[in-house]
C-alpha positions as CSV (number, residue, x, y, z in Angstrom):
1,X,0.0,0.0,0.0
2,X,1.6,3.2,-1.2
3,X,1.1,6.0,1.0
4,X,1.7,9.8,-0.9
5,X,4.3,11.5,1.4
6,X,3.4,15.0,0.9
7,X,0.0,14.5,3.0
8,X,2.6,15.2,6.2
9,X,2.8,18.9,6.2
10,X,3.9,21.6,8.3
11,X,1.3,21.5,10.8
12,X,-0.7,18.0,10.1
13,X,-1.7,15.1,7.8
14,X,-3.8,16.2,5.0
15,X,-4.5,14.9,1.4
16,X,-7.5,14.6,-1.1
17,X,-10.2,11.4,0.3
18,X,-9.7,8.9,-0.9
19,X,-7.2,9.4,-3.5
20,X,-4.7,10.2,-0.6
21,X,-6.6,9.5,2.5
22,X,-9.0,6.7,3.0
23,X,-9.7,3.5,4.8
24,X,-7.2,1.5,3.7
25,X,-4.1,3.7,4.2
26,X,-5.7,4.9,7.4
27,X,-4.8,2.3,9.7
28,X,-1.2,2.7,8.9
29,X,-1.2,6.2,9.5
30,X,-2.8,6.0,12.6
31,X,-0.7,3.1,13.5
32,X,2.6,5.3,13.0
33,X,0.9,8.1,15.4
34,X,0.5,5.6,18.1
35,X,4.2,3.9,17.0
36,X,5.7,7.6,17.3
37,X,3.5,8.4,20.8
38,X,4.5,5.6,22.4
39,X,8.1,5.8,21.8
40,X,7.7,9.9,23.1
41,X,6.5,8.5,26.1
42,X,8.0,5.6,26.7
43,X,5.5,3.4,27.2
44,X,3.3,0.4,26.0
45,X,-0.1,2.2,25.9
46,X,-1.5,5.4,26.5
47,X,-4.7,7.0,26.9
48,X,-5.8,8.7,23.0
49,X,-8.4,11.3,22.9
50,X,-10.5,10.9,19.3
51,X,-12.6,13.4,17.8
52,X,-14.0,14.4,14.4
53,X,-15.7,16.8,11.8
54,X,-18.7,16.9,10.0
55,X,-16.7,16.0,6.9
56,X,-18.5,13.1,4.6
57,X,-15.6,10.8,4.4
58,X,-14.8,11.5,8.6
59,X,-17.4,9.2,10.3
60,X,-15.6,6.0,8.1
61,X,-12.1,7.0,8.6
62,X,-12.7,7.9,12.7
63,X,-14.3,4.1,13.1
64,X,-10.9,3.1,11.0
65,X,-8.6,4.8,13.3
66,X,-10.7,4.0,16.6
67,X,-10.7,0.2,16.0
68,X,-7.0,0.6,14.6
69,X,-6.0,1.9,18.2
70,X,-7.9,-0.5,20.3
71,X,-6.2,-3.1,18.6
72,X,-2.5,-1.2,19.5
73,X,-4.1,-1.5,23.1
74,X,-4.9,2.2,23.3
75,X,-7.3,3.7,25.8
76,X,-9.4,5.2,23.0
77,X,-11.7,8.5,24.7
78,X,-14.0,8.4,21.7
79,X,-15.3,12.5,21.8
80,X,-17.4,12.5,18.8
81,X,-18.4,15.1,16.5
82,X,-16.1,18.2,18.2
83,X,-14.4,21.3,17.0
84,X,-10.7,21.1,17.0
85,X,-10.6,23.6,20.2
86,X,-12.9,21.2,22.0
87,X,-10.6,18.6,21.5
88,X,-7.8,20.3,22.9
89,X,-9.8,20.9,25.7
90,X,-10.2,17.2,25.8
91,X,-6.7,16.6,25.8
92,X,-5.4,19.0,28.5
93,X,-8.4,19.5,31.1
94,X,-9.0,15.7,31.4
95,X,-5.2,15.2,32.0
96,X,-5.1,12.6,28.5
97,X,-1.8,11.8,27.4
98,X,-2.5,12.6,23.6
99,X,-5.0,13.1,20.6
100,X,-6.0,13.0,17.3
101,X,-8.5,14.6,15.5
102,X,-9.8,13.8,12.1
103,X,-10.6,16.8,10.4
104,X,-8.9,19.0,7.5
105,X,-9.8,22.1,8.8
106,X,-11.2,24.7,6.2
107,X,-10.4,23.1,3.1
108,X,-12.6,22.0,0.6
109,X,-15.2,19.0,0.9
110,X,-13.0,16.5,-0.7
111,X,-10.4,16.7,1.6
112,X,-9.6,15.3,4.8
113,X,-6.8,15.0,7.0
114,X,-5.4,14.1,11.0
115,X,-4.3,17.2,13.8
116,X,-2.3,15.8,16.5
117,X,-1.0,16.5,19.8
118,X,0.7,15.6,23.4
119,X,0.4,16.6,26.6
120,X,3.0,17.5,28.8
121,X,2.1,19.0,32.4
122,X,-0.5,22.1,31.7
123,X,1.0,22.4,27.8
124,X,-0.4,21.0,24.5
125,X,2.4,20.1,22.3
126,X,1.1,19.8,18.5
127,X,3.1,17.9,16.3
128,X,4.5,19.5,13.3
129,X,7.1,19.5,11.6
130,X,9.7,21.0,14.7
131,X,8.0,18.2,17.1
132,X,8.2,15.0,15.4
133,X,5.8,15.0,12.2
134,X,9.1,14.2,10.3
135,X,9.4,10.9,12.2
136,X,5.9,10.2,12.2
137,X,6.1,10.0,8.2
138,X,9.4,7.9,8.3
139,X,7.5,5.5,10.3
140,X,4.5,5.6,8.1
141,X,6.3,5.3,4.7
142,X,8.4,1.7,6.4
143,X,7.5,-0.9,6.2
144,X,7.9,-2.2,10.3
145,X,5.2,-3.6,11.5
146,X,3.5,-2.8,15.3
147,X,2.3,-5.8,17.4
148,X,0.5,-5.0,20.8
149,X,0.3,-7.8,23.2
150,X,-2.4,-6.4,25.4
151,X,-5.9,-5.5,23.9
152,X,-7.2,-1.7,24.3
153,X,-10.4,-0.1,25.0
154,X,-13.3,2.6,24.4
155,X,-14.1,5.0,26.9
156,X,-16.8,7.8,25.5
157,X,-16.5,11.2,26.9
158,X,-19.9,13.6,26.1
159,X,-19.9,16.2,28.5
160,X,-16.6,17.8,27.2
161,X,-18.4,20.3,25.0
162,X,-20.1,21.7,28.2
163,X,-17.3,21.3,30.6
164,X,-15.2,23.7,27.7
165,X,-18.1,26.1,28.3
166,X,-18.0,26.2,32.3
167,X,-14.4,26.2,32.4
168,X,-14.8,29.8,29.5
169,X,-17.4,31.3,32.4
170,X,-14.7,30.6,35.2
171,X,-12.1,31.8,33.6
172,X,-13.3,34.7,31.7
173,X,-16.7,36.0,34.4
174,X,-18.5,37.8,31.8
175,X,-20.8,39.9,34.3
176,X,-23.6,42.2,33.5
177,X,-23.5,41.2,29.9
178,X,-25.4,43.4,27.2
179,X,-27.9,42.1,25.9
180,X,-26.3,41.7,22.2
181,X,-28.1,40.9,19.5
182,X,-25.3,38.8,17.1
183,X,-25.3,37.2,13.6
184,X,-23.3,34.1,13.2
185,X,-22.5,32.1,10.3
186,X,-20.5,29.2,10.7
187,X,-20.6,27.8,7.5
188,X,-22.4,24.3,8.1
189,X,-19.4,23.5,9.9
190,X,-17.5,22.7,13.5
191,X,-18.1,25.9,15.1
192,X,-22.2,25.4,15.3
193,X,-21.6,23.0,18.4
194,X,-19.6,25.6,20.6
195,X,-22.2,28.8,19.2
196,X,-25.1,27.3,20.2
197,X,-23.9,26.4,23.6
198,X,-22.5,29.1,24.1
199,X,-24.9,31.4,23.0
200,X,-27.4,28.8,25.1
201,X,-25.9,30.7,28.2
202,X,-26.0,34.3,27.5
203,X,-28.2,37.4,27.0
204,X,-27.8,37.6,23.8
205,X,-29.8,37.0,21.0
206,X,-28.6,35.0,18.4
207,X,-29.1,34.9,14.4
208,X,-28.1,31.9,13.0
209,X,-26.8,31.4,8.8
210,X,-26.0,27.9,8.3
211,X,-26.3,26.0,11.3
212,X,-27.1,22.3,9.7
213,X,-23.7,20.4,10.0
214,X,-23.2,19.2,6.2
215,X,-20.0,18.2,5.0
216,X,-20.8,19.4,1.8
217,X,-20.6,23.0,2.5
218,X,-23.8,24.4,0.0
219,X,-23.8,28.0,1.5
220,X,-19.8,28.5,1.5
221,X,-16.8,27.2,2.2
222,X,-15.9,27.8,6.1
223,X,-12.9,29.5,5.0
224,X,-13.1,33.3,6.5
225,X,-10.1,34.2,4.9
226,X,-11.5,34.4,1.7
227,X,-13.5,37.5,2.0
228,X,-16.0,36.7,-0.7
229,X,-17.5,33.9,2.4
230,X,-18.1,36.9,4.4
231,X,-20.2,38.7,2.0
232,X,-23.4,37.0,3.6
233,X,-22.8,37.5,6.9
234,X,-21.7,41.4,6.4
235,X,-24.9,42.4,4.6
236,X,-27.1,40.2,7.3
237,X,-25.2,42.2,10.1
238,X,-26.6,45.4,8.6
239,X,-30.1,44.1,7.8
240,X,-31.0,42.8,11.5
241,X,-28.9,45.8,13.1
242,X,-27.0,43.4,14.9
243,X,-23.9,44.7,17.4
244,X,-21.4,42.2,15.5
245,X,-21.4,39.1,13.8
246,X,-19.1,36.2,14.0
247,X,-17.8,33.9,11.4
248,X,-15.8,30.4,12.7
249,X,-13.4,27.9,10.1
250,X,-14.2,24.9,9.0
251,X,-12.9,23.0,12.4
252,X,-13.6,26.1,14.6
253,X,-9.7,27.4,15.7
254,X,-9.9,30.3,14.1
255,X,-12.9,33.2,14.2
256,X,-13.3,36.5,12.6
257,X,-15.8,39.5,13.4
258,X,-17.8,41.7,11.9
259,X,-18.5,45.7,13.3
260,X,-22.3,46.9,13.4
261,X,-21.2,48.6,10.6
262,X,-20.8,45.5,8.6
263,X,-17.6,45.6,8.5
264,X,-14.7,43.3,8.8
265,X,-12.4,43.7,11.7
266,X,-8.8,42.8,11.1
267,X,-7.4,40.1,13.6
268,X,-5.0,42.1,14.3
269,X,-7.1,44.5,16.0
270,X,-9.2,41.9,17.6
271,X,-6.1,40.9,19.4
272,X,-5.4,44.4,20.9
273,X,-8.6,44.7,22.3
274,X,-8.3,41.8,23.7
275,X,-4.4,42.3,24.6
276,X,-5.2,45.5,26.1
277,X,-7.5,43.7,28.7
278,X,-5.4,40.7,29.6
279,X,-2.5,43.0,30.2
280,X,-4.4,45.0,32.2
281,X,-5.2,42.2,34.4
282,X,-2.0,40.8,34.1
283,X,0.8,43.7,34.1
284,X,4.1,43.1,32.8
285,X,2.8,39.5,31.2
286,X,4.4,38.9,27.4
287,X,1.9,39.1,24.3
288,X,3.4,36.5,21.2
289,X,2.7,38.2,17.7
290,X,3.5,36.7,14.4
291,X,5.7,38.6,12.0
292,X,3.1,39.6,9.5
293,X,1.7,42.6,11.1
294,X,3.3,43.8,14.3
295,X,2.5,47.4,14.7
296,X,-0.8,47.5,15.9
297,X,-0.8,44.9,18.9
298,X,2.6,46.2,19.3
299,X,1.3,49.6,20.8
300,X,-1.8,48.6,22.5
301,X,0.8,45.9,24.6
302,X,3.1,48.3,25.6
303,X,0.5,51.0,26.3
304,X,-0.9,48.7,28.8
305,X,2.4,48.1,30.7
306,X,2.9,44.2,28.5
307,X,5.9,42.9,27.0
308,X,5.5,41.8,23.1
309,X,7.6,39.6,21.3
310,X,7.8,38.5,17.5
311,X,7.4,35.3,16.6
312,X,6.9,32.8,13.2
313,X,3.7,32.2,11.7
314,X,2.1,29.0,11.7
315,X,-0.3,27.7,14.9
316,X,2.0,24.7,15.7
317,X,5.0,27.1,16.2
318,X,3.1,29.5,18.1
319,X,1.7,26.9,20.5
320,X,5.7,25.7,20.4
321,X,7.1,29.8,21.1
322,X,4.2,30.6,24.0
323,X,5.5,27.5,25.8
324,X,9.2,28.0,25.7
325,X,8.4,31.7,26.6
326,X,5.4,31.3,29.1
327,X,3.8,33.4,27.0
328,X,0.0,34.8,28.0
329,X,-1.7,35.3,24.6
330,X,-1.4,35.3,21.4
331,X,-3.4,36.3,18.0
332,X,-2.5,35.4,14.7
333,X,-3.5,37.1,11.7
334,X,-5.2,34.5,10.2
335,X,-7.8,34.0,13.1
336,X,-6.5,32.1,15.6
337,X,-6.5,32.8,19.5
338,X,-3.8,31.3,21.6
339,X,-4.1,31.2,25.9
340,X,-1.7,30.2,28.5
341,X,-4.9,28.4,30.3
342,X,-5.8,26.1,27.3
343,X,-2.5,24.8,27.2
344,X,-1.1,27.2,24.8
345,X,-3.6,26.3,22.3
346,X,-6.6,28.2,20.9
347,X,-9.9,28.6,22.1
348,X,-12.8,30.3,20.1
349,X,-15.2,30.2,23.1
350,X,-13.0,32.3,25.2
351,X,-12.3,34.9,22.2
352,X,-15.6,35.1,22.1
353,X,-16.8,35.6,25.8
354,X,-13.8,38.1,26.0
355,X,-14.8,40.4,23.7
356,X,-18.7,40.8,24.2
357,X,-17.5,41.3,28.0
358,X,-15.1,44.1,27.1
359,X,-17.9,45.5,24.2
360,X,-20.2,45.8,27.7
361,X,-17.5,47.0,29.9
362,X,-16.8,49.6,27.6
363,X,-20.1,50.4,26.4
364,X,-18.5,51.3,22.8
365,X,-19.6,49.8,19.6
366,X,-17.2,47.1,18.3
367,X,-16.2,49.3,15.0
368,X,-15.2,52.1,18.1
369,X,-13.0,49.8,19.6
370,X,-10.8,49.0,16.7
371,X,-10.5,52.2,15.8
372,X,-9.3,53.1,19.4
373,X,-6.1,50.9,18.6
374,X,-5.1,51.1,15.2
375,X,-2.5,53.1,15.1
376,X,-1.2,51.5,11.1
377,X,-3.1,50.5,7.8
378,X,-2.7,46.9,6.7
379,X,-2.3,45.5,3.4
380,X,-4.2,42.3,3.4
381,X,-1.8,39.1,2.3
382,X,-1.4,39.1,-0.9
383,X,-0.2,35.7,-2.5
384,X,2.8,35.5,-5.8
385,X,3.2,31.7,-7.7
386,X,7.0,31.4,-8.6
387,X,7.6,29.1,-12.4
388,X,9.4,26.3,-11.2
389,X,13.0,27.6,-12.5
390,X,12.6,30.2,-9.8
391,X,13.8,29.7,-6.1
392,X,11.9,31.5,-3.5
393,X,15.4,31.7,-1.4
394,X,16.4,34.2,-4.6
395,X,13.4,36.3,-4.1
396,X,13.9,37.0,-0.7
397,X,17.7,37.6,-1.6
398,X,16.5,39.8,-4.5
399,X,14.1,42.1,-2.7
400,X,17.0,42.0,0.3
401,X,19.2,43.7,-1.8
402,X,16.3,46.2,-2.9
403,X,15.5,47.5,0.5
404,X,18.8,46.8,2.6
405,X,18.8,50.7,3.8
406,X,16.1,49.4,6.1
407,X,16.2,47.3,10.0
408,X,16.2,43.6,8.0
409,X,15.1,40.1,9.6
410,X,15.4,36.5,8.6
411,X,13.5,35.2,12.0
412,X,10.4,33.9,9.4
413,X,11.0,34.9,5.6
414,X,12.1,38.6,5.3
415,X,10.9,41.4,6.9
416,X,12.3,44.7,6.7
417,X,11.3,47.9,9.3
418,X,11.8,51.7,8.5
419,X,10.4,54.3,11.1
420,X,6.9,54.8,9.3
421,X,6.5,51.2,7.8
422,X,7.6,47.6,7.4
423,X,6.8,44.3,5.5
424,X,7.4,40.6,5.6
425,X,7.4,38.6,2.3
426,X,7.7,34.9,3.1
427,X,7.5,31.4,1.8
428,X,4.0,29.7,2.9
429,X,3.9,26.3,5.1
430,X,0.7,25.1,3.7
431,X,0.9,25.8,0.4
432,X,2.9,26.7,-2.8
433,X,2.9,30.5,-2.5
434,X,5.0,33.3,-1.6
435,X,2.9,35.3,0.9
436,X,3.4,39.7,1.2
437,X,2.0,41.6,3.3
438,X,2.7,45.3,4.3
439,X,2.1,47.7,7.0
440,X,2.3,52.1,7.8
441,X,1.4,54.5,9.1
442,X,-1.3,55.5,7.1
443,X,-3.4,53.9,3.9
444,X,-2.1,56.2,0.9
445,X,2.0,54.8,2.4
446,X,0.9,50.9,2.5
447,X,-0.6,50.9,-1.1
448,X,2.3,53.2,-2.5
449,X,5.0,50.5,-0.9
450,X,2.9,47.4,-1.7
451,X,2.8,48.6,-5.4
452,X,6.7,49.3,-4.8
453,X,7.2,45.8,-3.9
454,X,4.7,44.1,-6.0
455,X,6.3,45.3,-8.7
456,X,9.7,44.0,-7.8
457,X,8.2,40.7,-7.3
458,X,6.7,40.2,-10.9
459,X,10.4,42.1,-12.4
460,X,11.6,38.6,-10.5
461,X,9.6,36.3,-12.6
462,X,6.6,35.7,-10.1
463,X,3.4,35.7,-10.8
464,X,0.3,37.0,-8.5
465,X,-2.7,34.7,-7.9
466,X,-5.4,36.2,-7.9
């Protein structure tokens, strides 16, 4: 059985069902996840958190990898249908020793795909490429074959959506909530199940667009990074006069927002409102921010007496950088919220109760409150295809040498700093691309220098995908 290597990426397994993933390969790749886990911890079993999407082709594969890991002589906590922060709830709160969740996040139907992770002590450590994905695949591609000699079992574990929102309450005490009236749209997907019991709890009246699990995605796909899957939910914000509306991924890790205006609100402001009020509860704690845009979180950390550092982008190697730094919180432009009490991983349940509990405290509209802390205009990622005789090492080189009069960085592609702007131009983990994005003072300065350096990027031989 030939297994296609490049389904181990930078962050997890994912490939096309079933010409890459499908019942028959399965059991191997789960095998050499239980193979590499057990070597990790030196043991002969351990105790395996499962859960899945709402994916077609994930209720066959999950019964695949669940009856592969009995017969390993796994303790198999079988979660069921579960977002991908639920399951890291699953992993850490319960004290599990590791997990695996079937699930290819916001990709299209077709595809489907394995997260995975560890525990150590109060940290979630997911694998990826710099924690052990690489000898995961060299145990998948041998040929070695794993014999258990005792026999597993399946414990089942329902109540872990509803501990995830009790432990939010605790930790977050949203009191004397408004009562907001919000527009959701999950796109058919994972984060329905935390919404509506969430939204179960609170004040607040919610709308709901799309709220039938269906793998197929017919209103969208849950990818709120494409703005065009946004369109819906910005015009029904305006129509029901809602205070914001909320749009989750296709597994539920990352979340974007919508003002009352209708408009959407760039993470990175989302994460300096939220910044602002950690820090202020937390003085002098450290705020991670990836390298993309830095400026904006930047000031509203240091205003509120925090410490931010730069880091790489990517969720895996946050979750790695938080826990070697003891890091608070993080947000990362593309969506995703990290916290030092979910193990370093992300939670979209307490990004959520955050914020309506500072739009109360403050009593200020949501557009308001990002405008309070942006302090620099933002480019939006835009996304060049090199022809296969070009090297993206010679790009960044290339455009190097074009602006070396400014502060340079290799820490995560190449960014380069002068006093009223900045930008990083990197290669992308996930996918073929070289990925730009730009950041100043003011709007007129970021489209002047992204035209600057777009142009330098096609003189190259790149082409931009539009």
């Amino acid at each position: 059985m030939t297994i296609n290597p490049s389904i181990f990426k930078a962050y997890d397994i994912r490939g096309i069902y079933p010409q890459d993933i499908n019942q028959e390969n399965i059991g191997k790749i789960i095998t050499g996840i239980y193979t590499f886990f057990l070597r990790d911890f030196k043991t002969d079993t351990v105790r395996v958190v499962l859960g899945r999407d709402m994916r077609l082709s994930s209720p066959p594969l999950f019964q695949v990898a669940k009856k592969t890991m009995v017969s390993l002589g796994a303790t198999v906590i079988d979660i069921g249908l579960s977002s991908t922060p639920t399951f890291y709830f699953a992993c850490l709160k319960y004290g599990y020793d590791c997990g695996l969740q079937i699930s290819a996040s916001h990709n299209p139907p077709n595809y489907n795909g394995i997260k995975f992770v560890k525990r150590k002590d109060k940290c979630l450590i997911k694998i990826g490429k710099s924690t052990g994905m690489d000898d995961v695949k060299q145990i998948v591609l041998s040929e070695k074959k794993f014999k258990s000699l005792r026999k597993g079992r399946i414990i089942k574990n329902t109540n872990v959506l509803k501990d995830e929102i009790e432990f939010a309450f605790k930790a977050i005490k949203p009191a004397n909530l408004k009562t907001f009236k919000v527009v959701a749209d999950p796109g058919n997907a994972m984060g329905i199940l935390y919404l509506k019991e969430l939204f179960s709890k609170l004040p607040c009246q919610l709308k709901k667009m799309n709220f039938e699990l269906d793998g197929r995605f017919p209103a969208h796909q849950p990818d709120p990074m494409d703005l065009k899957n946004l369109v819906d939910l910005e015009k029904k914000v305006i129509e029901e006069k809602a205070d914001l509306g909320i749009a989750p991924d296709g597994d539920g890790d990352r979340v974007f927002f919508v003002d009352e205006k209708g408009h959407l609100v760039k993470a990175s402001l989302i994460t300096s409102i939220l910044a602002k009020d950690i820090i202020s509860q937390n003085p002098g704690e450290k705020v991670l921010i990836d390298i993309r845009y830095i400026r904006n979180i930047s000031n509203a950390v240091e205003k509120s007496n925090g410490k931010p550092i730069i880091g790489k982008v990517g969720h895996a190697l946050i979750t790695e950088h938080m826990i070697r730094d003891e890091v608070i919180f993080s947000g990362e432009s593309s969506g995703h919220y990290f916290y030092r009490e979910t193990g370093y991983a992300e939670s979209s349940v307490l990004t959520i109760l955050r914020l309506l509990k500072i739009l109360s405290k403050e009593n200020k509209p949501l557009s308001l409150l990002a405008k309070e802390v942006e302090v620099s205009s933002e480019s939006g990622e835009y996304n060049f295809i090199l022809k296969e005789r070009l090297n993206s090492k010679d790009l960044l080189n290339y455009i190097c040498k074009k602006f070396k009069d400014g502060k340079i960085s290799w820490l995560d592609g190449l960014s380069v700093d002068y006093p009223s702007w900045r930008f990083n131009i990197r290669t992308s983990n996930t996918e073929p691309l070289v990925r730009l994005n730009v950041e100043a003072k003011t709007e007129k300065v970021t489209a002047k220098k992204l035209q600057e350096l777009t142009k330098q990027i096609l003189l190259f031989g790149a082409k931009e995908k539009k």
